[in-house]
Steps between C-alpha positions, in 0.01 A plus 500: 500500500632887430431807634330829296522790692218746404399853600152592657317824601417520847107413377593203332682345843189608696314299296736212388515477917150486566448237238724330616417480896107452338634179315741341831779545199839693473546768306710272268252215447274821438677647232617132335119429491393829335788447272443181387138553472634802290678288275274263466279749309734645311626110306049511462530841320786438287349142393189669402678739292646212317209299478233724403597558134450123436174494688418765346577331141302202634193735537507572862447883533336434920483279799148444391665358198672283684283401726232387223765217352653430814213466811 
């Protein structure tokens, strides 16, 4: 595991803390949760922007679209 040192406003600690006493969690496990979380939806985004031009092509313009060939 490494260390990333980053730099919060005074408003961002008061909160990070209080989320963090809310959840029983450290500040760490806080900010690795929110992070990976964070991730997470950025790999969704960028996989949509590579798969909607063949859905697209396909005929799938909405997630009714989808939802009619695939429920």
């Amino acid at each position: 595991m490494s260390t990333l040192t980053v730099r919060i406003d005074e408003g961002m600690e008061r909160e990070l803390n209080q989320l963090a006493a809310r959840r029983g969690m450290s500040r760490s496990d806080v900010v690795r949760d929110i992070l990976r979380r964070r991730l997470a939806v950025e790999r969704f985004w960028e996989l949509r922007r590579k798969l909607v031009p063949y859905a697209e092509a396909a005929g799938y313009f909405t997630d009714e679209d989808i939802f009619r060939d695939f429920s």
